[in-house]
Structures are given as structure tokens and as C-alpha cells.
N, C-alpha and C positions, 0 to 999 in steps of 0.2 A: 101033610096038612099043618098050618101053624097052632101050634098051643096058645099064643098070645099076642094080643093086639100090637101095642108100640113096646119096644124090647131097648134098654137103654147100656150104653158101652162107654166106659168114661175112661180114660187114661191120659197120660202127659203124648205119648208115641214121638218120641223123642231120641231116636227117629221111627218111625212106624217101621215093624218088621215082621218076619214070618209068623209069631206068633199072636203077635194083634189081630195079622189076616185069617189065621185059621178062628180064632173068636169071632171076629165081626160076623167072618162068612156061619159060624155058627148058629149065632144070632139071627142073621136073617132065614138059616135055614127053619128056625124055630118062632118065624114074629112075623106080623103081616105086614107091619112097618117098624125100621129102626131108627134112632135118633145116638147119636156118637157126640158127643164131650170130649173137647181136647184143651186142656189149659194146664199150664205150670208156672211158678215162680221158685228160683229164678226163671227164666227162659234157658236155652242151649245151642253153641254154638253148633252151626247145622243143621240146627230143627227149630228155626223161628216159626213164627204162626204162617208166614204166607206159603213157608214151604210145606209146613202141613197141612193147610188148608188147599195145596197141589197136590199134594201124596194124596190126601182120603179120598178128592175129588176122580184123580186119575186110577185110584185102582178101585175105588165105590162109589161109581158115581149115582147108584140109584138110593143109595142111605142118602137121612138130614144128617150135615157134617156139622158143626158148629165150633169153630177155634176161638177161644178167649181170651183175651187181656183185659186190664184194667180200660186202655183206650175202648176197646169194642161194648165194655158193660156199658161205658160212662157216656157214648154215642148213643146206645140204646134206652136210657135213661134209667137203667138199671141200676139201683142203691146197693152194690155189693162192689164188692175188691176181691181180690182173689188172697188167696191163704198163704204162707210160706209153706214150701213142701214137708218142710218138719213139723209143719204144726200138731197138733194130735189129733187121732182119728177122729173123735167125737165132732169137733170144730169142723173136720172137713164132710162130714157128713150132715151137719148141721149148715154149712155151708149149702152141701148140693140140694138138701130138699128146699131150702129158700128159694135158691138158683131159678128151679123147675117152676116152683108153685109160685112164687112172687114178680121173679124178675123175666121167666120164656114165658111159666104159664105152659107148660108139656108136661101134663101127667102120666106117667107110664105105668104098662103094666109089668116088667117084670125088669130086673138086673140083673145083668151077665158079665161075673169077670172072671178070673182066674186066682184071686187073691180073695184071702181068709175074709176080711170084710165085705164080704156080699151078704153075710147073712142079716148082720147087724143094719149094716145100709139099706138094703131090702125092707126092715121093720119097721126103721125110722121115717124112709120116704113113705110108706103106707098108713101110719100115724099122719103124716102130714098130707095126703092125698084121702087121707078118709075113706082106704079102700085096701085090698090086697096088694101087694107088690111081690111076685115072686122072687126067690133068689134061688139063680141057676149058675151054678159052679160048672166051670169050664176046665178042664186038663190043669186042675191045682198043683199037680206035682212038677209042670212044664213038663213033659216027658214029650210031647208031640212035639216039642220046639224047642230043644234045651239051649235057650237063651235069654238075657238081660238087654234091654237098653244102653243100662250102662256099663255093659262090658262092649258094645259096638260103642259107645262113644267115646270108651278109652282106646280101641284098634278099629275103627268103620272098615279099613281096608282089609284086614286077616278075614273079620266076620260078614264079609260082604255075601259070602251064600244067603244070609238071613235076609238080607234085602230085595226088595223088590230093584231091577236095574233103574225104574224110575225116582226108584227114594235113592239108591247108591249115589246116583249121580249127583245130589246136592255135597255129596261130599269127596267129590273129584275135584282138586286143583288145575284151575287153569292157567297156563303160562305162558307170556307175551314173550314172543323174539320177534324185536324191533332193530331194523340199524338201515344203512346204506345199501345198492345193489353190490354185486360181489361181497358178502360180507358173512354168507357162511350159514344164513339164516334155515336154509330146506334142509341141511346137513343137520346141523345142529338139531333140529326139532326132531327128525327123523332118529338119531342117535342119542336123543332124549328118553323116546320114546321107548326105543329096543332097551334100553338101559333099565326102567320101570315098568318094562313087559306091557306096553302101553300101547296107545294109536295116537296117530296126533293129524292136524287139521292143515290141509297143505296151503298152495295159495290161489285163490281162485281167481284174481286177478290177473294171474298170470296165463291161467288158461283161458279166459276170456280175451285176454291180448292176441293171444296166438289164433283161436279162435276167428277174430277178424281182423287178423291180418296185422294187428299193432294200430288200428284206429278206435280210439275211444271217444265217447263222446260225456256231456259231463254227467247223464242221466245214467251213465254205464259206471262213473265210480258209486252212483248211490247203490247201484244192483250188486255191484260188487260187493260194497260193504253191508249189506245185508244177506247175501246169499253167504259170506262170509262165518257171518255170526249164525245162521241159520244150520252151516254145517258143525258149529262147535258145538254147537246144540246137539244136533243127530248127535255125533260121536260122544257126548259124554258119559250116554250109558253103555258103551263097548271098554271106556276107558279102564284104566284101574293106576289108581292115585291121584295121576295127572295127567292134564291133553296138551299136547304140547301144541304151539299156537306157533305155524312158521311166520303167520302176520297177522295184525289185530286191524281193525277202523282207523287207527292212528295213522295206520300207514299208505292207507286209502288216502286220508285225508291229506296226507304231504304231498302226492301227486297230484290232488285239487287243485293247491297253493302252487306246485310247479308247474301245472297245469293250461289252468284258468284265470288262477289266478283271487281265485276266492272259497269257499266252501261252503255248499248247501245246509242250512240246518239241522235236516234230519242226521247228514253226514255227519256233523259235528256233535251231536248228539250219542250218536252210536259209538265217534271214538272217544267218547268218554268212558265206556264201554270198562268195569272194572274186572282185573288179574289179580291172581294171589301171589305173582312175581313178576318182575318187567325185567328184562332183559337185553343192554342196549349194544349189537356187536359192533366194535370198533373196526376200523376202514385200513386193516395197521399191516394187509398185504398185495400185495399186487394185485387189481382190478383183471377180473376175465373175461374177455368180450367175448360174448355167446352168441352173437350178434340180436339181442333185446336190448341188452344196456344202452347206457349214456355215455357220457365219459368220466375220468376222473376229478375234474369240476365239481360236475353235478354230481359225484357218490360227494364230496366231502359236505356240499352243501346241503345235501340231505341229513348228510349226520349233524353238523351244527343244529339245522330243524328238528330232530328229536331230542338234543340235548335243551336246546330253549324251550320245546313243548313240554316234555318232561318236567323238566324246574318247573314252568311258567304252573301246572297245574298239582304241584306239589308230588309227585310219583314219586317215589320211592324204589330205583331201580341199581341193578348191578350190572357195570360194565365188563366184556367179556374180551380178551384179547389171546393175541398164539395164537396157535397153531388149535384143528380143533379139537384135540382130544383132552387139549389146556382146556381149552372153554367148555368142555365135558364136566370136567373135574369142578369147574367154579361153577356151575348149574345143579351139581349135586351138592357141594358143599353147603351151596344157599338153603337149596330145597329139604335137606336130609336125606335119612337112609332108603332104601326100599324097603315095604313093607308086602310082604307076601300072604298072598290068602292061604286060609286052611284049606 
């Protein structure tokens, strides 16, 4: 049975991890409703507000989430700013009971955290809610969860047990191989992949071609290019580090332009599609006819079109040449080292 009405969980979770969840789900086991606080200044790479406000959603989704920034106060006409994280405790405490009573307007009854200031925080919001506020200490010592924040946000990949796979995955790199046919790209991604104990995302265009027979029509590159991105997605949270991408929407959209001769919107839209690396394989060995290709024409003229897309949209990419165990070596070099979980 719950001891208390609405039961309040305040942290940066930055990035949310196993021992947030074991709190929250605490919380709810102890409150008939919960209300969760998520704001920090700075922010953190990896854990901006939209991804938080997808983490608390996807693993709680029956809690009030509420992620805050200065933009979100100052939309809700709320006369506050958020604090520097070093501010002093007094200040941020005096902050949240304002927050609550002035600007949501959510009085709670009771706080729940894991850190020494619950007790103080507790007293203060009750002074200023004109009522009681419990304060309920949760596993102060970390023992259920012996982990930091920011020790996952100096290794996310070592400390990835902590994570939920659907919080990991904001912090999986994903990697474009782009170039010509024959040029190396399924190899490459595949031996990216085994290389960072990794998975990576094949091409689905390709089996869709083979699929029917090598006729496509132009509604089958948008299907492409979305069911495309839609498997990068699935696989990011089996990934670890990085997904290797044997083709991105870019390269959907080069055979629109070879095509049709034009390129759908949304198409265009999707290869804009951003990577934490691009990678462009050069055409610098003998073409393989597998009998899908083209000829070698159309592979070089394909590469000129991603080097003009590329520039044209400012990408910041590294060309890959040799043999592939060269172009192994120049994809880790860019990338860095492996990083192995505990």
C-alpha cells in the first residue's frame, strides 16, 4: 500500500542509469503518484533534454517526467532560470521549492533521493508548501548500484551494464560508408564491426533490388530509405561503441538523381540524416561485376556525386583508399581505440 500521495525524484540523469531506476521504481513503489525533475546547467553531451525526456518516457512511462531548460521555463511563463550546477545547495533548494509552488504549482508530499540533502530539502519545501514533506533516503551508501553519472560519462562504453540498452544507445556512434558500387562498402562495415565487437546495418536497398528482380520504382527508394534508417535504429541498442552503416539516405538519394532524375523530399530530408563519421570509399580498384552493377562510368560518376554532395553540404568526411585492411586502419585511426565493457 503506498505511504504517500505524490512522491518527488529530482536529478540531472545525465545519462539515466541503473541506479535512478532502482530510486524511481522505489518511489513509485512507496507513492500513489510520482512527479520526476530533470534539469542541469551545463547540459551534457549525450544527455540533452530530448534524450531524457525519451529515456524517462521509455522506461517510465506511467511517472509526470518533466525535463527543463531555461527555453522550456520561459515557454511556460515561468519567472525562474535554472542554477549553475555548483551553485550552493541552499540556492538550489530554494530554487526547487519556488519551481514547485510558483512556477508547476505541484506540491508534493514527500522526497526521495539518495543524496545527504533530502533531509534539508524536505524541510524547506514543507515550509514552503505549508505542510509536511517527507524525506525518504534511498540506498545513500550507492551499495545497490555502485555507480556515478559521471564516471559513465567519462567511459559510457566500459559502464554500459548500468544502462538501460535504450539509454546506451544515445551513446553509440554511428558511421556512414558512402562511395561507389564496387568499392568495398559491405566489407568494410562488416570488419568495422568485428573490429569493435560491434553489429552493423547492411543495405537494404540491395535486398530489396534483388527482391524484385532489380525493378525499382521511385516510391521504393523512399521505402528504402526509411526502412533503412529504421534498422539503424533497431540495431543501436545491440551495438557497442558503434553501428557501422554499410549505406546511409545519401546514398538512396544518388540513385534518385541516377535514376529519375530528381529526388523526393522526404528522401532528401532523410539524407540529411546526421553521422559521427562519413566515410567516402574511393573507386581506386578494379570494379566487380556481380551481375547488379553498372559499369565503370557510372561507379566514377557516382563518386564525383558524393564528393560534390559531401562539400555541397559542408560533411566533414575521410576518404578511404588500398586495399581493405588499409581502409580498416584509416577508420580506426579516425574513430579511436576500442573501448571494452567491464
Amino acid at each position: 500500500m503506498a505511504r504517500h500521495g505524490v512522491g518527488l525524484v529530482v536529478g540531472k540523469f545525465a545519462p539515466l542509469h541503473r541506479g535512478h531506476e532502482a530510486l524511481i521504481a522505489f518511489t513509485q513503489s512507496q507513492c500513489e503518484q510520482v512527479l520526476v525533475l530533470s534539469y542541469t546547467r551545463p547540459e551534457f553531451d549525450g544527455a540533452w533534454p530530448a534524450q531524457r525526456r525519451a529515456w524517462l518516457q521509455a522506461l517510465f512511462p506511467q511517472v509526470v517526467s518533466l525535463v527543463l531548460d531555461d527555453a522550456w521555463l520561459q515557454q511556460r511563463g515561468v519567472a525562474l532560470r535554472l542554477l549553475p550546477n555548483d551553485a550552493p545547495d541552499a540556492a538550489h533548494q530554494q530554487f526547487l521549492a519556488r519551481l514547485l509552488r510558483d512556477g508547476l504549482g505541484r506540491p508534493v508530499d514527500a522526497l526521495f533521493a539518495s543524496e545527504p540533502y533530502v533531509h534539508a530539502t524536505a524541510a524547506l519545501l514543507a515550509q514552503a508548501f505549508g505542510r509536511p514533506v517527507a524525506a525518504v533516503p534511498f540506498d545513500p551508501a550507492r551499495a545497490r548500484v555502485p555507480i556515478s553519472a559521471s564516471r559513465i560519462r567519462a567511459e559510457p562504453h566500459r559502464h554500459r551494464r548500468f544502462l538501460d540498452p535504450r539509454v546506451y544507445a544515445s551513446f553509440v556512434s554511428r558511421i556512414a560508408l558512402v562511395g561507389a558500387e564496387s568499392t568495398g562498402k559491405t566489407t568494410l562495415a562488416r570488419d568495422l564491426a568485428a573490429h569493435y565487437g560491434s553489429v552493423w546495418a547492411g543495405e537494404y536497398g540491395r535486398e530489396l533490388w534483388e527482391a524484385q528482380a532489380g525493378v525499382l520504382s521511385e516510391a521504393d527508394l523512399l521505402r528504402i530509405a526509411r526502412t533503412q534508417v529504421a534498422r539503424e535504429d533497431a540495431l543501436l541498442a545491440q551495438a557497442h561503441q558503434l553501428l557501422a552503416c554499410d549505406t546511409t539516405p545519401l546514398v538512396t538519394q544518388c540513385y534518385a538523381d541516377a535514376m529519375f532524375g530528381r529526388c523526393d523530399e522526404a528522401l532528401d530530408a532523410l539524407s540529411r540524416r546526421s553521422y559521427a563519421h562519413w566515410f567516402l570509399c574511393e573507386p581506386d580498384f578494379p570494379l566487380v561485376q556481380d551481375g547488379t552493377r553498372r559499369d565503370e562510368a557510372f561507379r566514377q560518376w557516382q563518386h564525383r556525386w558524393y564528393e560534390a554532395q559531401l562539400a555541397a553540404r559542408g560533411i566533414v568526411f575521410t576518404r578511404l583508399a588500398g586495399p581493405a585492411p588499409q581502409r580498416l586502419a584509416q577508420m580506426v585511426a579516425v574513430i579511436g581505440a576500442v573501448q571494452p565493457a567491464d
